[in-house]
Every structure is written in structure tokens, then in C-alpha cells.
C-alpha positions in Angstrom: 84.2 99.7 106.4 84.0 97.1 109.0 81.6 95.3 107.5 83.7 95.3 104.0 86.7 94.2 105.6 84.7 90.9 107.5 82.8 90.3 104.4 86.7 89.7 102.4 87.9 88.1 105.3 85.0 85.5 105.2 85.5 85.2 101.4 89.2 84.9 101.7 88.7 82.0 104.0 86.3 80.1 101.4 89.1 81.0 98.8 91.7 79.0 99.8 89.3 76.1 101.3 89.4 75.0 97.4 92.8 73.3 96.9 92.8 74.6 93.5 93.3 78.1 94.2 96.0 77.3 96.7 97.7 74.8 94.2 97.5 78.2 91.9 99.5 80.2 93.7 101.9 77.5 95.3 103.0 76.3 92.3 102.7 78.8 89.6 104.8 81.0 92.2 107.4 78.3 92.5 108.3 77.2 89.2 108.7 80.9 88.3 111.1 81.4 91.4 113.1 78.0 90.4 113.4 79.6 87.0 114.9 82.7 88.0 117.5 80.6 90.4 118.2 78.7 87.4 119.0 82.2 85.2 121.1 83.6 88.3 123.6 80.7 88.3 123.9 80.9 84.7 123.9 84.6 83.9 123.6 86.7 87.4 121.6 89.7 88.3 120.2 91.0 91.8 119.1 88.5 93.6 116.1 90.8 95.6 114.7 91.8 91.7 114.9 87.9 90.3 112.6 86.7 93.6 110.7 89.8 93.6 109.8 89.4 89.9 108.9 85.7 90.6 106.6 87.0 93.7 105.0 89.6 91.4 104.0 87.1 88.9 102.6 84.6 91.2 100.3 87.3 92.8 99.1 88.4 89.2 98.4 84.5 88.5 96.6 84.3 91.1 94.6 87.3 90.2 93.4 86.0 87.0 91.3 83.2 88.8 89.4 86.0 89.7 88.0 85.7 86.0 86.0 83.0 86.8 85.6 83.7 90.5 82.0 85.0 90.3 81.2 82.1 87.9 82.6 79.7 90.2 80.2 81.4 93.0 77.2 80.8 90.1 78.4 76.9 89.7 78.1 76.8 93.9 74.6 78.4 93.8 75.5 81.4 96.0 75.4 84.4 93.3 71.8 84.5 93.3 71.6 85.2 97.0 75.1 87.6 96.6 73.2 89.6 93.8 69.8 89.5 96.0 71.4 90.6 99.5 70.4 93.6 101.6 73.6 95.4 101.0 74.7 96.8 98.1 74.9 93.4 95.9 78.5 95.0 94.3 80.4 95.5 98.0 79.2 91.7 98.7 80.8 90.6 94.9 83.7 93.1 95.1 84.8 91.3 98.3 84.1 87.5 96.4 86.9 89.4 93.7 89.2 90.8 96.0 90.0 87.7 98.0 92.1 86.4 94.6 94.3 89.5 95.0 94.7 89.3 98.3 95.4 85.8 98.3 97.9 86.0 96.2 100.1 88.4 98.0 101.0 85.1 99.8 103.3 84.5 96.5 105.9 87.4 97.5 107.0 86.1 100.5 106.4 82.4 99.0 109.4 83.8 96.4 111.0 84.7 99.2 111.3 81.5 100.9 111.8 79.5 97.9 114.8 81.0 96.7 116.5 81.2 100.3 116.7 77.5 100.5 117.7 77.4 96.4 120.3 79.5 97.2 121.1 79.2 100.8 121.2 83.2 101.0 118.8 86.0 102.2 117.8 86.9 98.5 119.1 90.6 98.9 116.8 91.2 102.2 119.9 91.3 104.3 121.9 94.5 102.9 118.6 96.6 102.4 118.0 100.4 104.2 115.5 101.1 106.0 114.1 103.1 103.1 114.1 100.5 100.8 112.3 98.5 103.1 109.8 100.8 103.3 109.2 101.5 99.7 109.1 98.1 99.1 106.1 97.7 101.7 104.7 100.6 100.1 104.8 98.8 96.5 103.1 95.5 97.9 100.9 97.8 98.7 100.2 99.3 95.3 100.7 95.8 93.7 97.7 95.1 95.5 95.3 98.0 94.9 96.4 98.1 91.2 95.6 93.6 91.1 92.4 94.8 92.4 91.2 97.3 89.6 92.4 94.7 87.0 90.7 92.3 88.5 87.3 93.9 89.6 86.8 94.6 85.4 87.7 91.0 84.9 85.3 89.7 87.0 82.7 92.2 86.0 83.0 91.2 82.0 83.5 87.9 82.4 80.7 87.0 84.3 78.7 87.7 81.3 80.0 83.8 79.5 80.0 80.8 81.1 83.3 79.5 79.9 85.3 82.2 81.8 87.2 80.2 84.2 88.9 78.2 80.4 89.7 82.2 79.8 92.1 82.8 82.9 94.7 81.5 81.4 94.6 84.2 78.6 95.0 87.6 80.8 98.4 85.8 82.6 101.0 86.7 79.7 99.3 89.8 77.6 99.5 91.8 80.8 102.6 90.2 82.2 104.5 91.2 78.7 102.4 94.7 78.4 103.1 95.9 82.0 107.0 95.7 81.3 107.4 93.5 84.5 109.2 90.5 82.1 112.1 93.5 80.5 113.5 95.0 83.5 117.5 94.3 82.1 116.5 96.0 78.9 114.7 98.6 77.4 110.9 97.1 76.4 109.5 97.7 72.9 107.8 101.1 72.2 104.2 99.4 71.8 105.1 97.8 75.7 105.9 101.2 76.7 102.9 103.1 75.7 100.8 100.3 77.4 102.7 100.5 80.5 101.0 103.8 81.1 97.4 102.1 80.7 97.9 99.0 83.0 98.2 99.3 86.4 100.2 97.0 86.7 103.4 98.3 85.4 104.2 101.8 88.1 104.3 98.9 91.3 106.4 96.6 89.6 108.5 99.4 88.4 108.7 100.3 92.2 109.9 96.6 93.2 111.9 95.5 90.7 113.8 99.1 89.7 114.1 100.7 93.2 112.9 104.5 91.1 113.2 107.1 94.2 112.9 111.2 93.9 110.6 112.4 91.2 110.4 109.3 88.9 108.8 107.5 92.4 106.5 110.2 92.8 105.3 110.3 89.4 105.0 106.6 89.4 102.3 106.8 92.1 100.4 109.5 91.1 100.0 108.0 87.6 99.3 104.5 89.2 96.5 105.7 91.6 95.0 108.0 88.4 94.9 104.5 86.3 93.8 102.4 88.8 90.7 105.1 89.2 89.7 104.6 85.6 89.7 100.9 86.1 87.5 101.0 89.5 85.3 103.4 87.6 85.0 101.2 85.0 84.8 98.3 87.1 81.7 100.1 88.9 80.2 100.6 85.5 80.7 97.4 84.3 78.9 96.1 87.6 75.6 98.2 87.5 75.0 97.0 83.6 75.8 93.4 85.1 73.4 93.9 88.1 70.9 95.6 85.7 71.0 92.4 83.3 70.4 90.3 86.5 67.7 92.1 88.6 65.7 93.9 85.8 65.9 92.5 82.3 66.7 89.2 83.4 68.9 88.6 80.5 71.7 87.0 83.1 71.3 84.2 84.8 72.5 83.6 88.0 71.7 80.4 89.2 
């Protein structure tokens, strides 16, 4: 485990030493968070949801550069030498992937900030209970995990083209619109429902943004931790046909 966790930490630290990554998540989480200020003034709502949304969105934009992250790595001539390693060559990619997720949980508090000095308040922050504190720590927390199943599939199928970092660009909105994070003042349409309940995505927002406690929380988590399985397992299945295309058939090239 220790070895895992200094393994992200080193990858997280050659993450952001590429200015596009933290350009990413700087400004992608900004203009979102200027946006919602914007639709506050002229409509309303709760301040803590319109910054929280923001933040949610600039973590899951920063996610999708984890599309091209282990293409990126081929480009920079590591991959071979990821995929050759001594360890287990998916723990050394799975912690290249993981440092866009983790990254990008720097875009919640980011929100935070942004709309405190748009709007010269505390966003919400200041009249919250100690449980909702902790349930929102609790939902970071699950926004994570569940950015890191999407994200580990990602990574896995798109390192099979070379074009994947044009691609990113293409998971931002489908799963934005399908997790039911953009419909939280009205109902979503009945397709967006039924694919809430396959994208991970959707039970930690829901957690976040609608402040569900009692049963519906409970149920949220379970559900979320049952569909981010299936994604890790498929992510893990999706890696060993990768690593079999790389180190046996040689139909993958990685330099």
C-alpha cells in the first residue's frame, strides 16, 4: 500500500509539472464557477450547490485528461519501461491514471474560493452543521473513488488509438448530462435517469449538491460502491487484454 501511495504521489508531482494540466483545471473550474455567479444574481438558488456544482465539474474535466494520460506517458517514452517494470505493470499505470482524479479535487475548493471573492460571502460554508460538513467530506470522497473507476476504463480503452488525447473533450458533457449533475432544480429526462444508475458519477454528486440523508443516503452509497466495482472490474479487464497486446502479441506499441 505504501508503495502505491508513493508511486501516485511521484506521478501526481509530474502531473501538474505540465502547465497544461494545471491550466485544465484552473480555468475550466473557473469559468464554470463565474457562470454560476452570473445565474445567482439573475435567478438565485443555494449558493453552497451553485459552487459545489462548479467544483464537481472541474474535477470531472480534469478527469478526462486521463484519456490521453497513458498516451501522453507513450509520447515521453516512459510506457515501455511502466509496462516492463518489476511490479505489477497495472499498479505502476493505475497510479499514472489516478493522479488526474486526484488532481482535480483541487477544483472544489478552487470553486470555493472563486465564488467568495465574486460574491464577497462564504458560499453557504458558514451556516452548515457539523453533519453536513461531514457528509460533504464523505462525498469528496466518493466523487473521487467513483472519477477513478471512470477514469481507469478510459485510460485502459483509449490507449489502444493514438489520437486519444483529441478524444477528451468528448467524455466531458455525455457524462456530465448522463450523471444528472447539470438538472438538480428539475426533474432530468427518464433516459438521464436510467443512466444515472450506470455512471458512477451521479450517487456523489447527488450527495453534494441535494444534501439526501436517512435511507436515500444509504442507498446512494451502496449503489455507488456496487457501480464503481463493475467499472474497476472492467477496468482490470480491460488492462490485462491491453498488457497482453503489449507483452505477448505485440500488436501495441508502446514506444
Amino acid at each position: 500500500m505504501m508503495r502505491q501511495l508513493r508511486m501516485t504521489w511521484f506521478q501526481i508531482r509530474q502531473y501538474i509539472s505540465v502547465p497544461y494540466f494545471i491550466q485544465m483545471m484552473a480555468f475550466s473550474t473557473a469559468g464554470v464557477t463565474l457562470l454560476q455567479v452570473l445565474a445567482y444574481h439573475a435567478w438565485g438558488g443555494d449558493p453552497r450547490t451553485m459552487w459545489m456544482r462548479a467544483g464537481i465539474i472541474g474535477v470531472w474535466t480534469t478527469s478526462t485528461s486521463a484519456a490521453g494520460i497513458l498516451g501522453f506517458e507513450r509520447y515521453k517514452g516512459t510506457l515501455v519501461h511502466l509496462v516492463s517494470a518489476r511490479i505489477n505493470p497495472l499498479r505502476a499505470l493505475a497510479a499514472v491514471v489516478s493522479a488526474a482524479a486526484t488532481f482535480g479535487l483541487a477544483a472544489i475548493p478552487l470553486a470555493w474560493a472563486i465564488w467568495s471573492l465574486a460574491t464577497w460571502s462564504t458560499g453557504g460554508l458558514g451556516v452548515m452543521s457539523i453533519g453536513s460538513l461531514l457528509r460533504g467530506m464523505f462525498g469528496i470522497i466518493l466523487l473521487w473513488v467513483s472519477c477513478l473507476s471512470i477514469t481507469f476504463v478510459v485510460a485502459a480503452l483509449f490507449v489502444l488509438t493514438p489520437n486519444a488525447i483529441a478524444y477528451e473533450e468528448l467524455l466531458l458533457q455525455p457524462v456530465l448530462v448522463l450523471s444528472g449533475i447539470l438538472f438538480t432544480q428539475q426533474r432530468p429526462p427518464a433516459i438521464v435517469e436510467w443512466f444515472e444508475y450506470l455512471i458512477p458519477l451521479a450517487f456523489p454528486a447527488r450527495v453534494l449538491l441535494t444534501g439526501v440523508h436517512g435511507t436515500a443516503l444509504v442507498f446512494d452509497v451502496v449503489w455507488a460502491l456496487g457501480v464503481c466495482a463493475i467499472w474497476f472490474a472492467a477496468a482490470g479487464f480491460a488492462g490485462r487484454s491491453v498488457l497482453v497486446r503489449v507483452r505477448k502479441t505485440a500488436t501495441l506499441e508502446v514506444i
